[in-house]
C-alpha positions as CSV (number, residue, x, y, z in Angstrom):
1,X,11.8,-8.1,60.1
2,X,10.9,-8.8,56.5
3,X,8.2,-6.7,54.8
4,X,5.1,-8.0,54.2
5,X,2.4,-7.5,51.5
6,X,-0.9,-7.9,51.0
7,X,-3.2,-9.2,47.7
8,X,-7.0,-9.7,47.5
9,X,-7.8,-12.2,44.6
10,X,-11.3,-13.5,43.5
11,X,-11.3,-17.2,42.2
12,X,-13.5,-17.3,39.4
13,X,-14.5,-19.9,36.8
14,X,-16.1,-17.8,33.7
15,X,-18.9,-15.0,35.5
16,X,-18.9,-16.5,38.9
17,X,-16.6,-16.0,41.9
18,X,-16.1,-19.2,43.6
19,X,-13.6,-18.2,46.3
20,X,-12.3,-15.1,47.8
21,X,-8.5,-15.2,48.8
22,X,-6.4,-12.8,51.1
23,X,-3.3,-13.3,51.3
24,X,-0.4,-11.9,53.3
25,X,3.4,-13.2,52.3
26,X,7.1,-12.2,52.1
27,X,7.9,-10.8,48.9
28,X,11.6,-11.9,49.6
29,X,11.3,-15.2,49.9
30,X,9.6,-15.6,46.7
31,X,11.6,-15.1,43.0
32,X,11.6,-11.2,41.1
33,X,9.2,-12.9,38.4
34,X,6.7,-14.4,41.2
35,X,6.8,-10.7,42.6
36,X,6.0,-9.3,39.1
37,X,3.5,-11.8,38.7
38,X,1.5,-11.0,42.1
39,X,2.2,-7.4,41.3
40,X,0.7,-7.2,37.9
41,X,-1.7,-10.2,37.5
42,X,-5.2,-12.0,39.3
43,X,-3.2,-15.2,38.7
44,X,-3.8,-17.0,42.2
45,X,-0.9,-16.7,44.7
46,X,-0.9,-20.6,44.9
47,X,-0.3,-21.4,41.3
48,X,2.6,-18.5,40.7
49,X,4.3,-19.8,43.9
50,X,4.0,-23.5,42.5
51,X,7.6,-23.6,41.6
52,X,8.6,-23.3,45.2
53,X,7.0,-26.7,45.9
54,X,5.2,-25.1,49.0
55,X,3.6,-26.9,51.4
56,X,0.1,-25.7,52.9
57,X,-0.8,-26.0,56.5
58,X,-4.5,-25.7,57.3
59,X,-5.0,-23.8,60.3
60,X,-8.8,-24.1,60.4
61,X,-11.8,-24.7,58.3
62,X,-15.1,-22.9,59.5
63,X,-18.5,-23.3,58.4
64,X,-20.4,-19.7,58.1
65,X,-23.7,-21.4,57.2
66,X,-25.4,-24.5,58.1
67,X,-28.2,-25.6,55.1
68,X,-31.3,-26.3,57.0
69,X,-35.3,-26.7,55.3
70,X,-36.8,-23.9,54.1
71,X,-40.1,-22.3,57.0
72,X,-43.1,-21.3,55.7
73,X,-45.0,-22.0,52.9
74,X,-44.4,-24.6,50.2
75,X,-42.3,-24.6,47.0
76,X,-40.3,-21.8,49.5
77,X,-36.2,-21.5,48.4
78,X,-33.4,-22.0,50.6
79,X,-31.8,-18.9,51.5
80,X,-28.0,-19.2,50.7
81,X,-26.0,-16.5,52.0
82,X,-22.7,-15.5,50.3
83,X,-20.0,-16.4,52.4
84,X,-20.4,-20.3,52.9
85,X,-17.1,-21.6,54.3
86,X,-13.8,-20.2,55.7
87,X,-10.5,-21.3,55.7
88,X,-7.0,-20.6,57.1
89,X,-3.6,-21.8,56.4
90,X,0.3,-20.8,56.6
91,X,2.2,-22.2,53.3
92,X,5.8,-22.9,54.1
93,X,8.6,-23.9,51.8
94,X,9.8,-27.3,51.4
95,X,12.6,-26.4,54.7
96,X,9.7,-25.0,56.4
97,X,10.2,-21.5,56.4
98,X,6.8,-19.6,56.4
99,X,6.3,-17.4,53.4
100,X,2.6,-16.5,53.6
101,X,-0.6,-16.8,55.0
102,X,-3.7,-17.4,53.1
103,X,-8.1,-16.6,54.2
104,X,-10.0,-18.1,51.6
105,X,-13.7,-17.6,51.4
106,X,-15.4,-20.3,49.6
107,X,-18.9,-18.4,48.2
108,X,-22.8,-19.9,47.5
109,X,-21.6,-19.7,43.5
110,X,-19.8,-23.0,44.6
111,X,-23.5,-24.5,44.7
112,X,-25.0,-22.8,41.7
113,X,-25.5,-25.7,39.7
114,X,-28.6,-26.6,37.6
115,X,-31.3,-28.4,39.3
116,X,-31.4,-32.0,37.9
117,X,-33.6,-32.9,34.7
118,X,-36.8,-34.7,35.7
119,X,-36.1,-38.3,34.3
């Protein structure tokens, strides 16, 4: 009977998203500054309810893309689509009380690393 809300964050680190986070959770069971916080901020739900000591339960992890050898003619580059792996989870208080449900999207900035030097 609790209200709900609903926040839509993008992990970064510097330029590139790495994750894509929806969350749903009950403002009431979190404090009036971890409210502001969501409110007013992009900090990520996990680390302004950190205080809480929460819990997380993973529900499911999904691959959405499988990497397989590029067809076709050589020096060809694999195809990496954005959304690369999906997961679900509840995150409970230390009594076990649910306070919010998380999707996070991990996305193909996760593998955009150099390419190793030649040696």
């Amino acid at each position: 009977s609790d209200p709900i809300r609903y926040r839509r964050v993008r992990l970064r680190c510097g330029a590139r998203i790495l994750s894509e986070a929806d969350n749903w959770y009950v403002p009431a069971r979190l404090s009036p500054a971890m409210n502001r916080q969501l409110d007013t901020t992009d900090i990520s739900f996990g680390r302004v309810a950190q205080p809480l000591h929460f819990q997380r339960h993973t529900l499911s992890s999904r691959l959405l893309w499988t990497a397989a050898p590029p067809r076709g003619r050589a020096g060809a580059t694999l195809a990496v689509p954005h959304k690369l792996i999906e997961q679900r989870a509840v995150l409970s208080l230390p009594d076990g009380t649910p306070f919010s449900a998380v999707v996070e999207t991990d996305t193909s900035a996760v593998l955009a690393f150099p390419a190793p030097s030649e040696p």
